[in-house]
C-alpha positions as CSV (number, residue, x, y, z in Angstrom):
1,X,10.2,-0.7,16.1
2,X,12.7,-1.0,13.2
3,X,16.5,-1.1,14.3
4,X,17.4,1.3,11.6
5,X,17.3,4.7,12.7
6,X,16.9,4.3,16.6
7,X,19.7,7.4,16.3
8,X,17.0,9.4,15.1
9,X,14.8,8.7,18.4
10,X,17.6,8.9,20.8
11,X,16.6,12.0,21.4
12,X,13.0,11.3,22.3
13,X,13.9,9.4,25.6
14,X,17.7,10.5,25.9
15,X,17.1,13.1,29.1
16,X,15.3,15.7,30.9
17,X,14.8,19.2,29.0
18,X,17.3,22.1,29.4
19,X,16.1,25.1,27.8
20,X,18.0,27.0,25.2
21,X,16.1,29.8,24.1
22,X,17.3,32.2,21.3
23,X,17.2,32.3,17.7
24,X,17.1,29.0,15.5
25,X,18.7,28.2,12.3
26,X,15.8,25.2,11.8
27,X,14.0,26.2,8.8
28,X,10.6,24.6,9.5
29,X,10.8,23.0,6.1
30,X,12.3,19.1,7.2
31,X,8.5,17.6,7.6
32,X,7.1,15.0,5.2
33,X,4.7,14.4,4.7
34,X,3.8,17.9,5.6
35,X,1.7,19.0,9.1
36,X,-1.5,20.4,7.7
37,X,-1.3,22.6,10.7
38,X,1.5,24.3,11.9
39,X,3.2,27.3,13.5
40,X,6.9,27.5,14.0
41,X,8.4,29.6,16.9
42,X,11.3,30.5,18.3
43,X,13.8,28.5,20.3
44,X,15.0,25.7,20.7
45,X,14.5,22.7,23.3
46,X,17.6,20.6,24.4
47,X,17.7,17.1,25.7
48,X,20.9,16.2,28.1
49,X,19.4,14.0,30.6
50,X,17.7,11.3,31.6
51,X,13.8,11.5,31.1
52,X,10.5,10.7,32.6
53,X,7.8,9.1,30.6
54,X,3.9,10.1,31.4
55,X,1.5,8.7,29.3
56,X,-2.8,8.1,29.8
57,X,-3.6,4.7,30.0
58,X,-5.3,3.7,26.9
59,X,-1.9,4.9,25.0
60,X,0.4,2.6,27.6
61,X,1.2,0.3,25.4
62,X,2.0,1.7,22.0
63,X,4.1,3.9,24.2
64,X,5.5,1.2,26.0
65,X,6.3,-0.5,23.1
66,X,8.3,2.2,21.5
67,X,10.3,3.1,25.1
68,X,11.0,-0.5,25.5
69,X,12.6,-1.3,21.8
70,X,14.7,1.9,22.4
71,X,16.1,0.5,25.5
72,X,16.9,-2.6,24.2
73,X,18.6,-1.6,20.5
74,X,20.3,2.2,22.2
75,X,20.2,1.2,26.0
76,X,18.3,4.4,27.4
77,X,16.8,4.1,30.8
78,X,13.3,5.6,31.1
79,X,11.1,5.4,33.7
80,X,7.1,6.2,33.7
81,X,5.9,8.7,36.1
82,X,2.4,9.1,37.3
83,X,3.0,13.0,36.8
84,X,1.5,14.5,34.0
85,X,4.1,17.3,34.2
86,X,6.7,14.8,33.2
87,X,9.4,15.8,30.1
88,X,7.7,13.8,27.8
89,X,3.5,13.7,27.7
90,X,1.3,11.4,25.7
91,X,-2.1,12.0,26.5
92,X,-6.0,11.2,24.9
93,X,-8.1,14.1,23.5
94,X,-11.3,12.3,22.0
95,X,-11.5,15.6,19.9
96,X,-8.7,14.6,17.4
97,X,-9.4,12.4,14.3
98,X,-8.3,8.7,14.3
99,X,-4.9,8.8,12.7
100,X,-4.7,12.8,13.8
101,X,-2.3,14.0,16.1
102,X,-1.1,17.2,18.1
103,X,3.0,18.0,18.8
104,X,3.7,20.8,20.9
105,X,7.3,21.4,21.9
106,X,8.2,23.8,24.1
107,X,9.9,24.9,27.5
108,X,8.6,22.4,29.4
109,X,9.0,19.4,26.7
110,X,7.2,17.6,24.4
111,X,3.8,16.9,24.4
112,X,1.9,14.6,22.3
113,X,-2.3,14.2,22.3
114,X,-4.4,11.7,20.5
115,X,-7.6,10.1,20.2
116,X,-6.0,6.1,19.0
117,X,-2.5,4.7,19.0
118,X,-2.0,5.3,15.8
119,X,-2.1,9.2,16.1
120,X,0.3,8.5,18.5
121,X,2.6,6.9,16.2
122,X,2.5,9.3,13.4
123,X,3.5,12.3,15.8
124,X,6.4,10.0,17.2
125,X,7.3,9.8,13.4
126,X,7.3,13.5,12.5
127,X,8.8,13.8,16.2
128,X,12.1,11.9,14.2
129,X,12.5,14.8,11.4
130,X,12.5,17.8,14.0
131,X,15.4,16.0,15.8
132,X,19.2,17.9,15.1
133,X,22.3,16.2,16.9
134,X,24.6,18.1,18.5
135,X,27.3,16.3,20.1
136,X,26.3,14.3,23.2
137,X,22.9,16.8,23.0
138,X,19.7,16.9,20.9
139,X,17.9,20.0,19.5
140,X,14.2,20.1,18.6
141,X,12.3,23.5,17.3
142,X,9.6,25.0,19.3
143,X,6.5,23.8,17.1
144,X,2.7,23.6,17.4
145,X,1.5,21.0,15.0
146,X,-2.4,19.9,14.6
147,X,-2.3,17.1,12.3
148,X,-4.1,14.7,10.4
149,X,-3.9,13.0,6.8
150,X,-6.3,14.2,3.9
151,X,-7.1,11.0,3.1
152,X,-7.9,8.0,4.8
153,X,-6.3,5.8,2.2
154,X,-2.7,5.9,1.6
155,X,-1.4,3.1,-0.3
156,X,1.8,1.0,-1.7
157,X,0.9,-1.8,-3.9
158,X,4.1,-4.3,-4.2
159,X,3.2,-7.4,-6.7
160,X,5.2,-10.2,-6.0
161,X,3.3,-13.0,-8.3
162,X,5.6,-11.8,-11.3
163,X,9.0,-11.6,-9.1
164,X,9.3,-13.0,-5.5
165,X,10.9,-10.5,-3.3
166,X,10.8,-12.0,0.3
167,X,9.5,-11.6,4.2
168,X,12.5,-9.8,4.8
169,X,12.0,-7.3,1.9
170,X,8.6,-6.7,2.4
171,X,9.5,-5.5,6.3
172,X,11.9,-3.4,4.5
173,X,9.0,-2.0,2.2
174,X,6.4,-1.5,5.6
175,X,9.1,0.2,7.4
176,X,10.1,3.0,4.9
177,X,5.9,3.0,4.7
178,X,5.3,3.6,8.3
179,X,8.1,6.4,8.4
180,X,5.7,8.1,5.8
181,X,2.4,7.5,7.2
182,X,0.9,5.4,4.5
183,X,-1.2,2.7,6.1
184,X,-2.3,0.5,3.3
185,X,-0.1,-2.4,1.7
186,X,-1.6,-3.6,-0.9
187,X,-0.4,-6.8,-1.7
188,X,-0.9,-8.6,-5.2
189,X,0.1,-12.4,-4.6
190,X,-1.3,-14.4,-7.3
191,X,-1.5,-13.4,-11.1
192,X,0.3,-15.7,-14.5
193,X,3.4,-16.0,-13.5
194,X,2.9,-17.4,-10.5
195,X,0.8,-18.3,-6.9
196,X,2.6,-17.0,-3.8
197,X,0.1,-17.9,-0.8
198,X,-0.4,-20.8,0.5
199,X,-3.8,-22.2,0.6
200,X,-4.1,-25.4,2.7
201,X,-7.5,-27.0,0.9
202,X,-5.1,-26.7,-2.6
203,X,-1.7,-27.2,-1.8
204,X,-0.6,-28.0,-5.7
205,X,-1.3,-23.9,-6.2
206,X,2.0,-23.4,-4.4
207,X,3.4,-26.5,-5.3
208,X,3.1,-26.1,-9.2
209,X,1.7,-22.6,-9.3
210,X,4.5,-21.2,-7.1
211,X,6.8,-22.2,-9.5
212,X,8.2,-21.4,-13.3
213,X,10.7,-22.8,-15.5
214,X,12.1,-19.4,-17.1
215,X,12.0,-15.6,-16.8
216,X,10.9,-13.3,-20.3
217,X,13.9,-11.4,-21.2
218,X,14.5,-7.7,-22.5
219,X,10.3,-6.9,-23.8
220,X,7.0,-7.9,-23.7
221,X,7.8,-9.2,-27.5
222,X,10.9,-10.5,-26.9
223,X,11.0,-14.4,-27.3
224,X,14.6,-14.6,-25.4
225,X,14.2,-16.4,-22.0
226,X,16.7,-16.5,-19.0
227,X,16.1,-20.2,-18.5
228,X,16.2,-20.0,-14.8
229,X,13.6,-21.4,-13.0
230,X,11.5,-18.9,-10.3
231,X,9.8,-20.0,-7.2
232,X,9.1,-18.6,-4.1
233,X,5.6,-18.4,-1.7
234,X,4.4,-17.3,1.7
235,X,3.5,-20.1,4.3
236,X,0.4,-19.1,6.4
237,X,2.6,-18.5,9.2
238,X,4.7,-16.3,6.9
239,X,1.8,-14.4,6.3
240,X,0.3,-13.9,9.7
241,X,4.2,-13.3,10.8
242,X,3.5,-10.0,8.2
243,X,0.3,-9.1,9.2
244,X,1.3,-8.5,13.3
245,X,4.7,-6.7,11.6
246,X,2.3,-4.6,9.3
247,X,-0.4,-4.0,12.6
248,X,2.8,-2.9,14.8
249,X,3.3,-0.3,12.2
250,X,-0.2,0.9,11.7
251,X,-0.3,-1.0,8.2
252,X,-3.5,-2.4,7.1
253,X,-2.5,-5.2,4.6
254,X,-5.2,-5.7,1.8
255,X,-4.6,-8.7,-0.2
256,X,-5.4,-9.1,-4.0
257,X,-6.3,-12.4,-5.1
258,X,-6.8,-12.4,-9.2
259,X,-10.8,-13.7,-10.4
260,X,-11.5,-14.5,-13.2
261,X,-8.7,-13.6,-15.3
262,X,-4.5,-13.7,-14.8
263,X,-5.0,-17.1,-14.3
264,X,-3.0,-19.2,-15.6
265,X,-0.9,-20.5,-12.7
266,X,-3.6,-21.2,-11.0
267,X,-5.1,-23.1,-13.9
268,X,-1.6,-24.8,-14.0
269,X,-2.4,-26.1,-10.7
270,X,-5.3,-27.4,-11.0
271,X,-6.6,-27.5,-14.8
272,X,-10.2,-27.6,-14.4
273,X,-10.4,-24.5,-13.2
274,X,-9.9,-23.2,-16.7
275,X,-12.7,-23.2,-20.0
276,X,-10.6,-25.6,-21.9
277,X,-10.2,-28.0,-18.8
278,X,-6.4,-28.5,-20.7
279,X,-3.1,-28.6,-18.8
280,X,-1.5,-25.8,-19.3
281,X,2.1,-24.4,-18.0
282,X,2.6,-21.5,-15.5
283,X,3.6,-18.6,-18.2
284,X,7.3,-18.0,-18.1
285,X,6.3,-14.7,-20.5
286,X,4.6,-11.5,-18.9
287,X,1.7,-9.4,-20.5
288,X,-2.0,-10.1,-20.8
289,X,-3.0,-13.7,-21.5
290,X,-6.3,-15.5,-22.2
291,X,-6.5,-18.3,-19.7
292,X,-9.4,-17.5,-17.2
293,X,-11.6,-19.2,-14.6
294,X,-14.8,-21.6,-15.8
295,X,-16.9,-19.6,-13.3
296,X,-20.0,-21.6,-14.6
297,X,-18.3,-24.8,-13.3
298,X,-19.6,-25.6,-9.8
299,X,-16.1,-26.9,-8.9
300,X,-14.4,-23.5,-9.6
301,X,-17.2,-21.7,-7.7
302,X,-16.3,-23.6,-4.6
303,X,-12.4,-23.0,-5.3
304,X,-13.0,-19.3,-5.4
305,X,-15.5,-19.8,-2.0
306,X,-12.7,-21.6,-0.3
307,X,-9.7,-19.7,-1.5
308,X,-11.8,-16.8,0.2
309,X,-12.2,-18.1,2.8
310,X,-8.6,-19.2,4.0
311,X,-7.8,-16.1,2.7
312,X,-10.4,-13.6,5.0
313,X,-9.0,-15.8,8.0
314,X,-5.4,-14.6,7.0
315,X,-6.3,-11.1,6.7
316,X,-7.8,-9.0,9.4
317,X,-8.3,-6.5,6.9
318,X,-12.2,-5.9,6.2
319,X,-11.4,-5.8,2.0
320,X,-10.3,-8.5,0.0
321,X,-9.0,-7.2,-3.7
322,X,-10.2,-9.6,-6.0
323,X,-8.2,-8.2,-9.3
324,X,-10.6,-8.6,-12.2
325,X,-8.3,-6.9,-14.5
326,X,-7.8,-7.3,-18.5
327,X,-9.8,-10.1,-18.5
328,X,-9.9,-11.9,-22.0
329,X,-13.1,-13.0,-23.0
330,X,-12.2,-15.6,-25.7
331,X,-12.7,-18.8,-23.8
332,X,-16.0,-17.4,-22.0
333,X,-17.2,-16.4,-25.7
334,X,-16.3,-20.2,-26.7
335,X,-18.0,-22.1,-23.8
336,X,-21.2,-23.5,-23.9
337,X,-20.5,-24.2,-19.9
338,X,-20.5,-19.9,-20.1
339,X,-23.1,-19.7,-22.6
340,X,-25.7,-21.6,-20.4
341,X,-24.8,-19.8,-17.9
342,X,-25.1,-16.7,-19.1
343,X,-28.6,-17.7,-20.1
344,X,-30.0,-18.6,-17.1
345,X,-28.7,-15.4,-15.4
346,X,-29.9,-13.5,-18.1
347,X,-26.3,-11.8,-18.9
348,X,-26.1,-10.4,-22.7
349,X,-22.0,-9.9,-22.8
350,X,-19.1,-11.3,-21.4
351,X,-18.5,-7.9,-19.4
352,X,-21.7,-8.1,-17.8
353,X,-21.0,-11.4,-16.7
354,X,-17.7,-10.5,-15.3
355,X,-20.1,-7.8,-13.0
356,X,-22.4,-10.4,-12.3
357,X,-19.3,-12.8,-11.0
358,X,-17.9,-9.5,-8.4
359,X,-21.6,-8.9,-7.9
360,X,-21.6,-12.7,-6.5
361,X,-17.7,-12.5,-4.6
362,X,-19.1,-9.2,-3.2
363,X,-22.0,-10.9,-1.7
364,X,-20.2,-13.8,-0.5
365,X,-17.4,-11.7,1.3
366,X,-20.1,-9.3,3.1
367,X,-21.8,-12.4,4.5
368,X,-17.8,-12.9,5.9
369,X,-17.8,-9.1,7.6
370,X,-15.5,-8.0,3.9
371,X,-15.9,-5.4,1.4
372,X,-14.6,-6.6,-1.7
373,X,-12.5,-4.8,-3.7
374,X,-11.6,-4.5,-7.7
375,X,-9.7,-2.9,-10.6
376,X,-12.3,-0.7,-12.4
377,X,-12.5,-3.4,-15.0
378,X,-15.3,-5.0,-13.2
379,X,-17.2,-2.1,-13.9
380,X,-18.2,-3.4,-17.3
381,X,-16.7,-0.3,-18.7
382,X,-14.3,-0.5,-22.2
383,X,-10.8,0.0,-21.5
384,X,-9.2,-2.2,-23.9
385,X,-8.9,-2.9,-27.3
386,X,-9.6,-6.9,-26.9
387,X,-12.7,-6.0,-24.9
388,X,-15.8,-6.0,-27.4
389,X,-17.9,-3.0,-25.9
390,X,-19.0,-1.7,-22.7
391,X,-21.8,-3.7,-20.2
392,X,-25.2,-2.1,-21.2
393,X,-27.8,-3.9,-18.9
394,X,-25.7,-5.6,-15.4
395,X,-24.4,-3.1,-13.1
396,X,-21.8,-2.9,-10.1
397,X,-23.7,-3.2,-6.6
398,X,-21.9,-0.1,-4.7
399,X,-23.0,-1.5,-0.9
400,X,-20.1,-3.4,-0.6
401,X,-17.4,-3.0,-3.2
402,X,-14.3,-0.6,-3.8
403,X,-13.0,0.3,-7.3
404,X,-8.9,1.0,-7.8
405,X,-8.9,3.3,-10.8
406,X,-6.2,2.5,-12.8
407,X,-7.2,3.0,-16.9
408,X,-9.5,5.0,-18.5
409,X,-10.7,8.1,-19.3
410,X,-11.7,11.3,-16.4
411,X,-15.5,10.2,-17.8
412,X,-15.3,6.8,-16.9
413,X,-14.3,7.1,-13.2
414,X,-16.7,10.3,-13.0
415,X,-19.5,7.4,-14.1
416,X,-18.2,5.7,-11.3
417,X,-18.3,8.1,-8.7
418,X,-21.9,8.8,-10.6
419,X,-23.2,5.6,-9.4
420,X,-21.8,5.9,-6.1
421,X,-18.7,3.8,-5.8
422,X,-15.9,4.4,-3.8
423,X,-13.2,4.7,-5.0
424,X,-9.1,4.4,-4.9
425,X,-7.6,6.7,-7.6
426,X,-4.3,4.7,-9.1
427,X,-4.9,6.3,-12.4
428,X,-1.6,4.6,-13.9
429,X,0.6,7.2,-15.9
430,X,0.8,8.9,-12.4
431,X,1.1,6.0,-10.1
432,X,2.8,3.5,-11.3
433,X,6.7,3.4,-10.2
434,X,7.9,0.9,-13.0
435,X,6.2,2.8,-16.1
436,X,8.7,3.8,-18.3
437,X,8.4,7.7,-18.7
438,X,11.0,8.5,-21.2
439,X,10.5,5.7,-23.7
440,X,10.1,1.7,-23.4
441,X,13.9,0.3,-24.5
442,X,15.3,-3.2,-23.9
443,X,16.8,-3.7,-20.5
444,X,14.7,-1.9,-18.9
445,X,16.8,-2.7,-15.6
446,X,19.2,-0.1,-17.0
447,X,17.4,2.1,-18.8
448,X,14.2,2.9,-16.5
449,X,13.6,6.5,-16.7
450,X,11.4,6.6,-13.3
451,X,8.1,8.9,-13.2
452,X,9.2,12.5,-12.5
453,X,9.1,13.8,-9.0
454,X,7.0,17.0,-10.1
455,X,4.7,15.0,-12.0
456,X,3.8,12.0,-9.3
457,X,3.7,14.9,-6.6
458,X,1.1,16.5,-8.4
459,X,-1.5,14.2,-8.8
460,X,-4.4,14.5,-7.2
461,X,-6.9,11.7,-6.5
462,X,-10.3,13.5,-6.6
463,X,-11.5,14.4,-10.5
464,X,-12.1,18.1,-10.8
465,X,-15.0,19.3,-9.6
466,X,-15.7,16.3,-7.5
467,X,-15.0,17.9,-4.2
468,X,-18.4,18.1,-2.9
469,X,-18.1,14.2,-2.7
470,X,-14.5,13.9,-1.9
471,X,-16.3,11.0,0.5
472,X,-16.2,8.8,-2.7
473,X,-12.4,9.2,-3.0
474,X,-10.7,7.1,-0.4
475,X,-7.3,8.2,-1.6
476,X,-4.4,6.7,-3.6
477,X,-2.0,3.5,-4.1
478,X,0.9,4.2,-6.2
479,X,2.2,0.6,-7.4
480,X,5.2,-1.4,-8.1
481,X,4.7,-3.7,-10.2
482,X,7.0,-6.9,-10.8
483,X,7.6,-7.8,-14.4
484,X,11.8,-7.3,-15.1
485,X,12.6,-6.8,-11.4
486,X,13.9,-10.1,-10.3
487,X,15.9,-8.3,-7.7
488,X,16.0,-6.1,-4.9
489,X,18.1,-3.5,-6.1
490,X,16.1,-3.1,-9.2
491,X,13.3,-2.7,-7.2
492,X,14.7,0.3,-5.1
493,X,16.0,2.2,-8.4
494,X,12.0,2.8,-8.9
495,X,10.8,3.1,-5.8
496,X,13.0,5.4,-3.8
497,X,12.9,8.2,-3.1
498,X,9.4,8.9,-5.8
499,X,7.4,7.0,-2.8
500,X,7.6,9.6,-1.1
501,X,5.3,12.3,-3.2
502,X,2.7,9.8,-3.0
503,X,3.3,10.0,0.9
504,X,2.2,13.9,0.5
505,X,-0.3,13.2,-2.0
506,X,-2.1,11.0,0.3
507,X,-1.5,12.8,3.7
508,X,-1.4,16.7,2.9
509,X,-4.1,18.5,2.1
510,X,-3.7,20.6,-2.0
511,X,-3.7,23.6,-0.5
512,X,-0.7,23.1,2.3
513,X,1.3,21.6,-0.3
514,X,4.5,23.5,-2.1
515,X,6.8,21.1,-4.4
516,X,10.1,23.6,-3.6
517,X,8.9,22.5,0.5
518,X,8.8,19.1,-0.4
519,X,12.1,18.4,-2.0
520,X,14.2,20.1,0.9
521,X,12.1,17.8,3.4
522,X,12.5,14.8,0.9
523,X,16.6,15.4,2.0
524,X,16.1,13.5,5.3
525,X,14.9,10.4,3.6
526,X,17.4,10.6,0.9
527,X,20.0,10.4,3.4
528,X,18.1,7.6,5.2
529,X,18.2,5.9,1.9
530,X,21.0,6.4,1.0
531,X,22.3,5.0,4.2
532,X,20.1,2.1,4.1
533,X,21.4,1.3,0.3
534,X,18.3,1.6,-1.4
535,X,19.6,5.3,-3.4
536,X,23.1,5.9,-4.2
C-alpha cells in the first residue's frame, strides 16, 4: 500500500459505525472513474470507533494486506472477527466479473463482494473518494454500487529508453495507476537512444547501450546538443523488485522490447547485429533512424531468441511487445544477406518480411506460454512516407498476436479488426500525453500545450460500427513518450491530471459517461496532485 494518502483510508478501519441518518450535502458526483452502476441514497454513515474486520477466506490476504500497512503507517488497531455481521464485510460472490466489484454502505456498514482480489481492491479504491472528514469522525454516503470496467485493457505506456526516469518514479507512476484502476504498464525499455534492461547473456547492451554522450536540444532538426552524457538501466533485480510492486497493485507490466527497427543502441552494443556489421554510436539525436537488425544473420536470430527469453522469465506477463515500428527498410533493401533471405522464404517486399519476422517472434513466444504483441506496423500496412507500399502477399497470423494502433487511417485498423486481430486502440492524436496540440515550438519543456481534457476524454477505442465485435478491442494505452523530458517534473506537466480521462475511457462504459461529471470528480485527484507536487 502506498504511504501517500493512508488519511484517505483512515476511515476504512478507524471504528465501529454510528448512524447519522438525515439529509446529505454529498453530491454523488466525487467517483472516478465512474461506477457503471449506481444508486445514491440518503444518509449518511459515521465512523467513531474502533472496528471489526470480517472477510471470506480466499480474500484474507489482499485484506490483510491493506489492514496491516494501515496499522503500521496510521497505527489503527483492527481485529478480524469470525462474524459476518462485523462493521466492515469482504465477502466472495462468484457471480461478479474478475476486476468487478459491489459497495454497499449503509446502517449496518460497509460491505464489499467479489469474485478475485482485485475486485476487491478497486472497491477499496473508490471506497477512498466517498470518504469526507469531519473532525475526529468520517462520513461516507449511503451507496449501492455494482461495478466493473468496460474494458479489460487499461493502459499507461511510460518509455524510458529516450530519458531514464527511475524505480522510484516508476512506483510513483503505478501508484497514481492503481488509484485509477488501470492495470496495464506498458513499459518501452529499449529503442535508439538507449538500452535500459539488463540482459545477462549480453552485458555490453547495458554497458554501452545504456549509455549516451549528449542529449538533442530544442527540435527534432535542431543540431544543438546539451553535451551531457545520459545513462541509466534496470538490474534484473530492479525489475522483478517492479514486477511484485506492480502485482501488489493489480498492475500487469507488459514489456516492449524494439525488433527489427530503433536499433541502434543495441547495434552500438554489439555491431553485428546490424546490415552494415559497422560500429556505430548510440544516437544522441531523437526521431526515426535507419539502423535495423540483420534478421537473416543466424547470430542476430539467436540474440533476439535469447533476449526473449531472459526477458519472458522477467515478466510474468503472458505478452511480450516486440515494437516493430517505423522500420526503415534501406539497409534490408541493400543486403544480399536480406535478399537471400527473402528468397528462400519467398517474401516480395521489405514489409512482408517484417510480417514474416513477428510471424516467427510470435511463434517462438507461444511455444514460451506468450502472446506477442506489436505496433500496427507489423501489419504490412503503409503508414509512412519512407515505407514503399503496403504487403500484398504475407499476412499477420491473428492466433497469437496483439496490435497497438497508433497511425493510420479508421480503414486500416477496420482491416485489422477484418482479419481478426485484437487489438489496443492508441490511435496517437488522442493518446499521446507529449504531442504538442497547439503548435510544435522550440522548448518544448515550456511551451507544451498538453492534449485537451474534452478531447482525450472523448475518445473512444472501438471504430464506429464495430460494436458487435467490441471482443477485438481490448481497450486503450494512452502514452508518454520520452524525447525532451529529461526530468521528472517535465514529465508530470503532461501527465497529470489528463491521465485521468483515459482512466474513464478505459473503465466507464459511453453511455454512463458525462464530461461536466467527470471534471468535478477529477477535483479529488487534483488535490492529491497537487499535494503530491506533480500539478501546481
Amino acid at each position: 500500500m502506498r504511504k501517500t494518502g493512508i488519511k484517505y483510508l483512515l476511515g476504512i478501519v478507524a471504528g465501529a459505525f454510528a448512524l447519522l441518518c438525515g439529509s446529505t450535502s454529498f453530491a454523488g458526483n466525487t467517483i472516478l472513474p465512474y461506477p457503471n452502476q449506481v444508486e445514491w441514497k440518503e444518509g449518511t454513515c459515521r465512523i467513531e470507533k474502533r472496528l471489526s474486520v470480517y472477510c471470506d477466506e480466499v480474500f484474507k490476504y489482499e485484506t490483510k494486506k491493506e489492514m496491516d500497512a494501515l496499522k503500521k503507517e496510521a497505527g489503527v488497531a483492527y481485529r478480524f472477527s469470525n462474524r459476518e455481521q462485523a462493521d466492515f464485510r469482504v465477502l466472495f460472490s462468484k457471480d461478479i466479473a474478475k476486476e468487478g466489484y459491489t459497495l454497499d454502505i449503509t446502517g449496518s456498514g460497509i460491505s464489499i463482494q467479489a469474485s478475485a482480489p482485485a475486485g476487491v481492491f478497486y472497491a477499496v479504491q473508490t471506497l477512498k473518494q466517498l470518504l469526507q472528514k469531519e473532525q475526529a469522525a468520517y462520513r461516507f454516503p449511503y451507496v449501492e454500487i455494482a461495478d466493473s470496467p468496460a474494458f479489460p485493457w487499461r493502459g499507461f505506456l511510460l518509455d524510458e529508453a529516450r530519458n531514464f526516469q527511475g524505480k522510484k518514479e516508476v512506483k510513483k507512476l503505478l501508484d497514481e495507476m492503481a488509484m485509477l484502476k488501470m492495470n496495464v504498464f506498458h513499459w518501452h525499455l529499449t529503442d535508439d537512444q538507449g538500452w535500459r534492461i539488463e540482459i545477462k547473456k549480453y552485458p555490453r547492451l547495458t554497458e554501452v547501450g545504456g549509455r549516451r554522450d549528449s542529449t538533442q536540444l530544442n527540435w527534432y532538426e535542431s543540431t544543438v546538443y546539451d553535451k551531457k552524457p545520459v545513462s541509466g538501466y534496470y538490474t534484473q533485480k530492479d525489475i522483478r523488485e517492479i514486477v511484485a510492486y506492480a502485482a501488489e497493485r493489480h498492475i500487469t507490466i507488459v514489456p516492449e522490447i524494439e525488433f527489427p527497427g530503433h536499433a541502434s543502441a543495441a547495434i552500438a552494443a554489439y555491431p553485428w547485429l546490424g546490415c552494415s556489421k559497422k560500429e556505430i554510436p548510440v544516437s544522441c539525436a531523437y526521431g526515426v533512424f535507419s539502423s535495423v537488425f540483420d534478421i537473416a544473420d543466424s547470430r542476430t536470430q539467436q540474440f533476439v531468441r535469447d533476449v526473449l527469453d531472459e526477458v519472458a522469465a522477467l515478466f510474468p506477463s503472458d505478452i511480450i511487445h516486440i515494437g516493430g515500428d517505423e522500420v526503415k527498410y534501406d539497409e534490408w533493401q541493400n543486403s544480399e544477406n536480406i535478399k537471400r533471405l527473402m528468397e528462400k522464404e519467398k517474401v516480395d517486399s521489405p514489409a512482408g518480411l517484417q510480417i514474416w519476422f513477428a510471424n516467427r517472434l510470435s511463434s517462438y513466444l507461444k511455444k514460451k506460454g506468450k502472446k506477442m504483441m506489436g505496433w500496427n506496423d507489423i501489419t504490412g500496412d503503409k503508414l509512412h512516407a519512407y515505407h514503399p507500399e503496403n504487403a500484398t502477399q504475407s499476412r499477420l497470423d491473428a492466433d497469437n498476436t496483439i496490435v497497438q494502433f497508433w497511425l493510420g487511417t479508421p480503414e486500416i485498423l477496420e482491416k485489422a479488426l477484418r482479419r481478426n486481430l485484437k487489438i489496443v486502440n492508441s490511435y496517437c492524436d488522442y493518446t499521446y500525453l507529449n504531442y504538442n496540440y497547439d503548435k510544435i515550438v522550440p522548448g518544448l519543456e515550456y511551451a507544451h500545450k498538453p492534449i485537451p481534457m474534452e478531447k482525450a476524454y472523448n475518445f473512444y477505442p472501438v471504430p464506429e460500427g464495430w460494436e458487435d465485435r467490441r471482443d477485438l478491442i481490448l481497450g486503450v494505452t494512452c502514452a508518454m513518450w520520452g524525447e525532451w523530458i529529461n526530468r521528472p517534473d517535465i514529465m508530470y506537466k503532461m501527465v497529470y491530471p489528463q491521465v485521468a480521462a483515459y482512466a474513464e475511457v478505459g473503465w466507464t462504459e459511453r453511455r454512463n459517461k458525462e464530461f461536466g461529471r467527470f471534471t468535478d470528480a477529477l477535483e479529488f485527484f487534483k488535490r492529491r496532485w497537487t499535494s503530491a507536487g506533480y500539478i501546481r
